[in-house]
C-alpha positions as CSV (number, residue, x, y, z in Angstrom):
1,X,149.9,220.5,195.7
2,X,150.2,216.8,194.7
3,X,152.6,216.5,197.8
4,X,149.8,218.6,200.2
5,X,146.5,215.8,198.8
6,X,148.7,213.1,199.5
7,X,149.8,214.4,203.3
8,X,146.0,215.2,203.9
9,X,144.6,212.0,202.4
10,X,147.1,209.7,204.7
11,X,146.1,211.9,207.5
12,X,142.5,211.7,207.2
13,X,142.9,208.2,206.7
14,X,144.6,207.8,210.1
15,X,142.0,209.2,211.5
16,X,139.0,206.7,210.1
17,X,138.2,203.9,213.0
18,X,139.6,200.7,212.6
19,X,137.8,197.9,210.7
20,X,135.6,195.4,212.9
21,X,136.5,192.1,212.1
22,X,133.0,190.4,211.9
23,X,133.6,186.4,212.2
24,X,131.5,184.3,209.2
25,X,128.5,182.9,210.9
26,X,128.6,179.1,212.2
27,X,127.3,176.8,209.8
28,X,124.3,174.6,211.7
29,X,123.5,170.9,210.8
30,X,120.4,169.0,211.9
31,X,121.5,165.7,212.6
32,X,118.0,163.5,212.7
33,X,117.8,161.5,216.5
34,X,115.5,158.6,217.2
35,X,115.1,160.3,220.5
36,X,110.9,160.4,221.2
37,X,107.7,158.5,221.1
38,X,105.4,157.3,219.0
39,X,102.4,155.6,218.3
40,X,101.3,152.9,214.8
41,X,99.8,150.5,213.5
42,X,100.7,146.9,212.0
43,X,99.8,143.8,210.0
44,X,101.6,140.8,209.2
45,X,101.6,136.9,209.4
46,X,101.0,134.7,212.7
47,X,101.9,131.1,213.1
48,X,100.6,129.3,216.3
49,X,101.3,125.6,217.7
50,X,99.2,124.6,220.4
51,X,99.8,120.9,222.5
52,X,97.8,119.4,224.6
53,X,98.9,116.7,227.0
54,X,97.6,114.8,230.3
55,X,98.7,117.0,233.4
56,X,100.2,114.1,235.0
57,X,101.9,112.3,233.1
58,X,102.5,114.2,230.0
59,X,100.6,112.0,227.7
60,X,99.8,114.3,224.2
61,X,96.2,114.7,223.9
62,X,95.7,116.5,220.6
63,X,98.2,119.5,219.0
64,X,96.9,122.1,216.9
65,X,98.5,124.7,214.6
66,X,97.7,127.5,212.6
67,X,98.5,130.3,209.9
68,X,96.6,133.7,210.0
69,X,96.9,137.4,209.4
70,X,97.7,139.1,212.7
71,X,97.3,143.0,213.3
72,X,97.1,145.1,215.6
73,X,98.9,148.4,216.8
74,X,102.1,150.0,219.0
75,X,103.2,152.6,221.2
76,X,106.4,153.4,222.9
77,X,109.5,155.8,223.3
78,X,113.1,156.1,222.6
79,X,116.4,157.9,224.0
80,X,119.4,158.0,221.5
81,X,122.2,158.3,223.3
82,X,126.3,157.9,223.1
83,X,125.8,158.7,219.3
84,X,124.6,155.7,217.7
85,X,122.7,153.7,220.6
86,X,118.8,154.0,221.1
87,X,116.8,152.4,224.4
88,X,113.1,152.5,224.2
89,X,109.9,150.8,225.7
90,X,107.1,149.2,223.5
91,X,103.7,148.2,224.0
92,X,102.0,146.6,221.5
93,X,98.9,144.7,221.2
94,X,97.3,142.4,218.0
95,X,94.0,140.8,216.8
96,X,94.4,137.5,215.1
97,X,92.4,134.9,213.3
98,X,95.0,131.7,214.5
99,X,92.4,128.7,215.1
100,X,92.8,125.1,214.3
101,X,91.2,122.0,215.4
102,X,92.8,118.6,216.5
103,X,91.6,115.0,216.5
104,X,93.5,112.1,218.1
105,X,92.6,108.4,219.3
106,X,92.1,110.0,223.0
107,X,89.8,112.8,222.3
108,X,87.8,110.0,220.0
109,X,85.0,110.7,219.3
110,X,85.2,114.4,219.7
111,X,87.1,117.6,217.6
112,X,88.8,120.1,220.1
113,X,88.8,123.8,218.8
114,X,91.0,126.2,219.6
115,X,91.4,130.0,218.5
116,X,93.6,132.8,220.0
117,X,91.6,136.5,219.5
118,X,94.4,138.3,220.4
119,X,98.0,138.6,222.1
120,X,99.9,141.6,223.7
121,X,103.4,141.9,224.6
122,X,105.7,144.8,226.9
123,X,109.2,145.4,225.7
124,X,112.2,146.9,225.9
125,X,114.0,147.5,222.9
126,X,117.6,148.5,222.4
127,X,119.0,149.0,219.2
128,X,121.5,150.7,217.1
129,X,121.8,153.3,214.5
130,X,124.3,152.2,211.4
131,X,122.8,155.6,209.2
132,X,120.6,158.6,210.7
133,X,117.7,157.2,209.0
134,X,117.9,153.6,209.9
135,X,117.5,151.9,213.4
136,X,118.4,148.0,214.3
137,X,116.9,146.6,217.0
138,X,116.5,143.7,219.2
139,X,113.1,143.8,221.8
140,X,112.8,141.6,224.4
141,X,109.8,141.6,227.5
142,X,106.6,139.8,228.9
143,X,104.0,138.5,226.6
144,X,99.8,137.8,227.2
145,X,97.3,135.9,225.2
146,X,93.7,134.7,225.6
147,X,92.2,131.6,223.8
148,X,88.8,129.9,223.6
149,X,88.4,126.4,222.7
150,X,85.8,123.8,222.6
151,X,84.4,120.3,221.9
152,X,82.6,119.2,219.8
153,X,80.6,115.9,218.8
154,X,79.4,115.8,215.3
155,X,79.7,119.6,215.3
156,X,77.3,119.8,218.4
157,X,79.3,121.4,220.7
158,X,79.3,119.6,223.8
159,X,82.2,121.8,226.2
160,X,83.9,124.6,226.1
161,X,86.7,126.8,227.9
162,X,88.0,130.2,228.2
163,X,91.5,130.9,229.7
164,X,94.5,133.9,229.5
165,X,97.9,132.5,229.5
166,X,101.5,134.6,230.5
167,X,104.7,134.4,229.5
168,X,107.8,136.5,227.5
169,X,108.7,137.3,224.0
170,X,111.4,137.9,222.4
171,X,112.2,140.0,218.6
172,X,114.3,141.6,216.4
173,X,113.6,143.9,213.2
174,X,114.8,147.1,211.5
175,X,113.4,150.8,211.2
176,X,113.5,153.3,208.6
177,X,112.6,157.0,208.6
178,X,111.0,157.6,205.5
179,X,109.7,161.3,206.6
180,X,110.8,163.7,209.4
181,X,107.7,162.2,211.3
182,X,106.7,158.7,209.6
183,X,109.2,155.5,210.2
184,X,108.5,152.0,208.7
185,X,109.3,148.7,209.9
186,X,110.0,144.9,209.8
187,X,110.3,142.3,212.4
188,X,110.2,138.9,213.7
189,X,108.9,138.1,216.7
190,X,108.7,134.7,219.1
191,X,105.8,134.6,222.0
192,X,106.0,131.7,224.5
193,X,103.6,131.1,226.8
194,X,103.3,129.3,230.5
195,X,102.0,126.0,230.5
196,X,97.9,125.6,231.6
197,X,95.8,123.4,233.2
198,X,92.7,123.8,231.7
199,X,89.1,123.4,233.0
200,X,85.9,123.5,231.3
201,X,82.9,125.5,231.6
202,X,81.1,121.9,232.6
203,X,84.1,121.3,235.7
204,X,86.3,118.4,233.1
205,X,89.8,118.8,232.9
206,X,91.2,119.2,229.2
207,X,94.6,118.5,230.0
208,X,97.6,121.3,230.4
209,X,98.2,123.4,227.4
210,X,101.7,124.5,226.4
211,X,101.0,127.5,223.6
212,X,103.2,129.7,221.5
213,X,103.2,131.9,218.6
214,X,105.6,133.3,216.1
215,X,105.0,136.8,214.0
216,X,106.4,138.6,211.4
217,X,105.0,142.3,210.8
218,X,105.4,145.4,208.7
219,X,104.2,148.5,210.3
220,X,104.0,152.3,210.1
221,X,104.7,154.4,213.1
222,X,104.1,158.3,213.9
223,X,106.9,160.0,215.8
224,X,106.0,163.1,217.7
225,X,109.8,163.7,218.3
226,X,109.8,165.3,221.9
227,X,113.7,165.0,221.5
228,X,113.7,167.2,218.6
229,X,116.8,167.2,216.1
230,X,120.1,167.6,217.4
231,X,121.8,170.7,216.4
232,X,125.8,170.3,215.1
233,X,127.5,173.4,214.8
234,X,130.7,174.4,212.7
């Protein structure tokens, strides 16, 4: 009987289906990407150096400089691409509180003021990625500011004059996510402007101004992350 159980068991077992092999589900990483846009705020520190010298033959006037708070805020986007490279376009415009005034033996016996209300540059920024979470970058575009300035005699003012100056900027800072949505930064930043002639509101020429500013700034930025988070499989 033994011998019979045995026959029938192996026989019964022979015809059972084979076993589906079922393969062990890929394991998925999400590898964070730079890849979207974004919009922030910033704040920092502005340093300005204004000269003012005789349009023809370059005889200086008065120079005036200036430290204030500068902030302001940004918006741009970014493409990471060939794994650890990131191109992007910034805008990003400030408010500051730069003014100074000058004296000098030609201007005597009047003060010249001078304050810039705001600047606003355009970049492009290209950068690189040494972890997921952190971004290097060097920016690099045209640059706007607008200034008023006046004179004065025994703090009567006597003239004044409005003008908007061009010109191009360069930077450098660093980026860090600190949340799937939030990133921080840092960075320096140099604004230089085309020389001016400037005219006043009564028709007198002030001379040619030669204007620029440097920055640094911490800011926060939102990222909306149109890219989404690339998806490794294993």
């Amino acid at each position: 009987m033994t011998a019979v159980a045995a026959f029938t068991g192996s026989a019964l077992a022979a015809d059972l289906p084979a076993r589906t092999y079922t393969k062990a589900p890929a394991m998925v990483a999400v590898v964070p990407t730079w890849t979207g846009c974004y919009i922030g705020g910033n704040v920092g520190a502005g340093w300005s150096n204004t000269k003012v010298v005789d349009e023809v033959d370059g005889f200086p006037i008065a120079q005036l400089k200036d430290t204030a708070v500068v902030g302001g805020g940004q918006i741009g986007c970014d493409y990471q691409f060939a794994g650890n490279w990131v191109i992007g376009v910034q805008a990003m415009a400030d408010a500051s509180d730069l003014k100074a005034s000058a004296n000098s033996p030609v201007l005597d016996p009047f003060t010249l003021h001078g304050s810039i209300p705001w600047f606003a540059t355009a970049t492009g920024r290209i950068g690189f990625v040494p972890a997921a979470d952190w971004l290097l970058y060097a920016k690099g575009g045209g640059a706007w500011t607008h200034t008023n300035s006046s004179l004065t005699f025994e703090g009567v003012v006597v003239d004044t004059a409005k003008f908007s100056q061009s010109g191009w900027t360069a930077g450098a800072g660093a980026e860090w996510k600190v949340a799937a949505n939030w990133s921080v930064f840092a960075e320096y930043n140099y604004l230089g402007f085309s020389d001016k002639v400037v005219i006043s509101a009564s028709g007198g020429n002030l001379g040619k101004v030669h204007q620029d500013v440097q920055t640094v700034q911490v800011g926060l930025n939102y990222r909306f992350n149109w890219g989404g988070p690339v998806v490794a499989k294993y």
